[in-house]
N, C-alpha and C positions, 0 to 999 in steps of 0.2 A: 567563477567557482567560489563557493562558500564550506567554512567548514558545517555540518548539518548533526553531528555526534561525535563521539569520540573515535569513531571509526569510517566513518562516512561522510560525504563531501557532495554536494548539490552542484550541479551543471543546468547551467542556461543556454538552449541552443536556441539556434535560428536559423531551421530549415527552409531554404525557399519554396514558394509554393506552398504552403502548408498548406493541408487539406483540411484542418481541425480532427479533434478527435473526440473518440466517447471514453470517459470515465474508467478508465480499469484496464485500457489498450496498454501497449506496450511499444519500444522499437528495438529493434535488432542493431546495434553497434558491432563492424568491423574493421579490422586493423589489417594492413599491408605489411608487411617487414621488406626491408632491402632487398633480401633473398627470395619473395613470392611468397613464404611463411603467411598464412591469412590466420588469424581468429576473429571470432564473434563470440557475442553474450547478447542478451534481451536484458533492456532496462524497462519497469514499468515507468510511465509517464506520472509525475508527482503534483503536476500543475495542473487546475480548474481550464476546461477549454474557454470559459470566459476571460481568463486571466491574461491574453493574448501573449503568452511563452509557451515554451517547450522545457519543461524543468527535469529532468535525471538527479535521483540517487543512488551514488554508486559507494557501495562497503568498499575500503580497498581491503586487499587480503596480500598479505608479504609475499607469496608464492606464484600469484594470480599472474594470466596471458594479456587481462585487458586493463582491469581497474590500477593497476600500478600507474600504468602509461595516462588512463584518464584524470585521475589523480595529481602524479606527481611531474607530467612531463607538461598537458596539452596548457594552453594559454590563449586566452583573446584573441582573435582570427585564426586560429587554426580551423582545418578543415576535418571533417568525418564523414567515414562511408555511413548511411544509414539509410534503412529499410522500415516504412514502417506511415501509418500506427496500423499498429498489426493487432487482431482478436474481437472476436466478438462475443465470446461465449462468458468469462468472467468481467461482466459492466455492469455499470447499473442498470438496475430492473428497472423496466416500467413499471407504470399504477401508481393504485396508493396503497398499498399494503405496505404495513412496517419492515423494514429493512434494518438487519442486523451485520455489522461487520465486526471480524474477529482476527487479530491480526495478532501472529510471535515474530519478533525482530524488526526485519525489515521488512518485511512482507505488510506492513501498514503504509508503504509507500502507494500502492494503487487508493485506497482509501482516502489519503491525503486530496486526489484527484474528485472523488466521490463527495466526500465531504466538504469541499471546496465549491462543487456543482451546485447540490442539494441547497446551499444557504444559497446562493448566488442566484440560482435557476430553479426552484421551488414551484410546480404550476407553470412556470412562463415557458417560449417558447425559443429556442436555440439555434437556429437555423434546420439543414439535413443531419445534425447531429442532436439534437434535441432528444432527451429522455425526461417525460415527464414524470414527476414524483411529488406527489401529494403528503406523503406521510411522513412519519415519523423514521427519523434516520439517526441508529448509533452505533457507537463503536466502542471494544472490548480489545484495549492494544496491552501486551504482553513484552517488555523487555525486561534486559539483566537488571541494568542500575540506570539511577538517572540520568548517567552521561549517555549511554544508548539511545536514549530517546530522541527518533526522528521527527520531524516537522511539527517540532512544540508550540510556532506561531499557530498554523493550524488548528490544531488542537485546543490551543488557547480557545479561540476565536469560536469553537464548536460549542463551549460551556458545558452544559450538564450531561450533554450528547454522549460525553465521552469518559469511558472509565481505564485506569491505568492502572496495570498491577506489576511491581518489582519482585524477581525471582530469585537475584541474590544480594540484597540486602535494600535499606531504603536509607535517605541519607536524612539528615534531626531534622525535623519540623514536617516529615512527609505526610500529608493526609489520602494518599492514595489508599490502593489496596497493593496487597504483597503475597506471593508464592506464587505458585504455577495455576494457569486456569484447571478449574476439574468443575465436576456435577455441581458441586456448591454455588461454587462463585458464578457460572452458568447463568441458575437458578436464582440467583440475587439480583442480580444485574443486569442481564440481557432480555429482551423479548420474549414472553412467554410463547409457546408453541398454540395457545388456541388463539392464538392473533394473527393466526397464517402469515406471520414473519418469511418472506426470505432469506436467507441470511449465507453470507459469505464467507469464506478461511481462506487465509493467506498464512504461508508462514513456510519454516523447515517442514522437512515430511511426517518427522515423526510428533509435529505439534499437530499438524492438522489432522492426522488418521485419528490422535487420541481427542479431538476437538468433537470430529465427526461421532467419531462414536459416543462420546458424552452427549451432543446434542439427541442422536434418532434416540438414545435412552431415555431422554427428558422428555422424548414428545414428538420432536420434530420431524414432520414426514422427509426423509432420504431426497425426495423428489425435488424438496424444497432448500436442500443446502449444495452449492458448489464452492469447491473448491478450486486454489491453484498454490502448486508445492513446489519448493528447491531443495537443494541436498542440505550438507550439515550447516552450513555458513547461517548465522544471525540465531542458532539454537538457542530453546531459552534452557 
């Protein structure tokens, strides 16, 4: 386990049998209590399937049934119940049409996986999980402050692919960009809509409806953006 932000903390498993996975799946983590007490939560998968890991980030939250325990309790062999990789509906696209990711918080965890692939696996081919992509691949990640920011080697690594904007404040020397996404910044920075972009949102709920709606405004045919949303946790 690695610290990954100021609030979040990176897990390296090692699922036997791993099946591999595609780009933007997720797993289901559940816990036992003494008592028979079960929870669960869905982590997206943060690691490239070429990357030959299984990497998890998880926000801990003070309050939380599972991230405390993964967080602050689990340790180097410990064991976990897991289900998974689960989804097929938010992954990467085939083709080679440009591909737009748009992520508030944590929700640029799947993307980390995407963009991971995409430089890695470009055209070639990946075994039964293979998603080919020819095109142009980038990302629009949305956090508070710089300490938020997840999977900053990644991101590195991406160069110009990638644009970063802080929402409540930026710290001296930042060259990013800064406030909330809206039409504008849209509009600057992301895939134009007669590029038949797909383009993807991740984030809290209420980044992604007002994401959605600023894209089909700009152009974007509806058909052509999915989404995937959680509650309040990682708001920007």
């Amino acid at each position: 386990m690695a610290p990954e932000s100021a609030r979040a903390f990176r897990l390296a498993l090692a699922p036997p049998d791993w099946p591999g996975h595609v780009p933007g799946q997720h797993l289901d983590v559940r816990l036992t209590a003494a008592d028979g007490y079960t929870a669960q939560r869905s982590y997206s998968i943060a690691s490239a399937p070429s990357s030959g890991r299984v990497d998890l980030v998880v926000e801990r939250l003070p309050d939380g049934e599972v991230s405390p325990y993964l967080t602050d309790v689990l340790v180097p062999g410990d064991l976990l119940e897991l289900r998974g990789p689960i989804g097929g509906y938010f992954v990467q696209p085939d083709g080679d049409a440009p591909v737009q990711l748009i992520a508030g918080g944590s929700g640029v965890v799947p993307f980390l996986s995407m963009l991971g692939h995409h430089r890695a696996h470009d055209g070639t081919h990946d075994g039964a999980h293979h998603r080919a992509h020819d095109g142009e691949t980038r990302l629009l990640y949305s956090a508070r402050t710089a300490a938020d920011l997840i999977g900053r080697a990644e991101l590195a690594r991406a160069d110009g692919a990638v644009h970063v904007t802080l929402t409540r404040g930026a710290p001296p020397g930042w060259t990013g960009l800064t406030g909330r996404v809206d039409a504008a910044m849209l509009a600057a920075v992301t895939v134009a809509p007669d590029r038949g972009a797909r383009v993807l949102v991740c984030g809290p709920t209420g980044f992604v409806e007002a994401v959605a709606h600023e894209l089909v405004g700009l152009g974007h045919p509806p058909g052509q953006i999915r989404t995937e949303r959680f509650g309040a946790t990682g708001g920007q």
